[in-house]
C-alpha positions in Angstrom: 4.0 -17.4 14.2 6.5 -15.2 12.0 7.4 -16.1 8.8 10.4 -14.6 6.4 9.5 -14.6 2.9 11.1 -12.8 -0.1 11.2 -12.1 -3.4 13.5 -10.6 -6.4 12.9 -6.9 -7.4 12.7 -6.7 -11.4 14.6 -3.8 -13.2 10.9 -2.6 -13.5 10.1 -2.5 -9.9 7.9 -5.2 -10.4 8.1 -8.3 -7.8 6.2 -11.4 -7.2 4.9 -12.0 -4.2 4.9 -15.2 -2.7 2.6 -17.7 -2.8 2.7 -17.7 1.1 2.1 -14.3 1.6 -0.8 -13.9 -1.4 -2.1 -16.4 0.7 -2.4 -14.6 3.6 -3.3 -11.0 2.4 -6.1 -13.0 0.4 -4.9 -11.7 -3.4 -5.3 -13.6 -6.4 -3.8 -12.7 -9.8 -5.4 -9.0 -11.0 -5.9 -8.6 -7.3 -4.2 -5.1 -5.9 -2.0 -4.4 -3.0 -1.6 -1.2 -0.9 2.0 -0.5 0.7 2.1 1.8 3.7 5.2 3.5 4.6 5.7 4.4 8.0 8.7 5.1 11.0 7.3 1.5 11.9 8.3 0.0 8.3 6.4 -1.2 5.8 2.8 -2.9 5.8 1.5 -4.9 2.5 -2.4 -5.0 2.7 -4.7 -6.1 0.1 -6.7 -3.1 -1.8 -10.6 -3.4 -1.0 -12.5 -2.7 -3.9 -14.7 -0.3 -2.6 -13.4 3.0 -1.0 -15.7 2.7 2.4 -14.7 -0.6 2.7 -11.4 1.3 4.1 -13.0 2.0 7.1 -12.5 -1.5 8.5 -8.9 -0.5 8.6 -9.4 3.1 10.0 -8.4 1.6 13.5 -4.9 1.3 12.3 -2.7 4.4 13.1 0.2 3.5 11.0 -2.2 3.6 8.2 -4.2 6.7 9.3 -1.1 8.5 9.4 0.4 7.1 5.8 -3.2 7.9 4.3 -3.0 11.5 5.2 0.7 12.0 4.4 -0.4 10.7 1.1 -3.5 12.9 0.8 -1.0 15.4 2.0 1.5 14.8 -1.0 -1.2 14.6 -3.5 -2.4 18.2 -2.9 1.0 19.3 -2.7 1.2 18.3 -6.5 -1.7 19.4 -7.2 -0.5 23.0 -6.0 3.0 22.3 -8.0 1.1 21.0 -11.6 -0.9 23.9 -11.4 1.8 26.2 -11.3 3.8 24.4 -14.2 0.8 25.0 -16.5 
């Protein structure tokens, strides 16, 4: 079943998520959420606390591909941080 939920974007950036959807992605308060970004849209998964727990999601091409664009943009900073120093 699809459900539309939404929420109001602070002048921060900051946002609350609904109770709804916390429910669903399993976050409580203090809890952290991961946002992939791919030609697909957006995905909103809850942040496992431990780094190999990842692999559970390694099935999921959308984020496979987000994961290593962002790898991919980290050592591209790296490169451009270095070079302002």
């Amino acid at each position: 079943m699809t459900q539309l939920y939404q929420s109001k974007i602070f002048a921060n950036g900051s946002t609350t998520l609904p109770k709804p959807v916390r429910d669903a992605l399993g976050v409580k308060a203090g809890d952290s959420v991961r946002y992939v970004i791919s030609e697909n849209g957006v995905q909103v998964l809850k942040r496992l606390s431990d780094d190999n727990s990842l692999k559970v999601h390694a099935h999921d091409p959308a984020l496979r591909e987000a994961l290593d664009a962002a790898e991919e943009a980290m050592d591209e900073n790296r490169t451009l941080l270095r070079e302002l120093k």
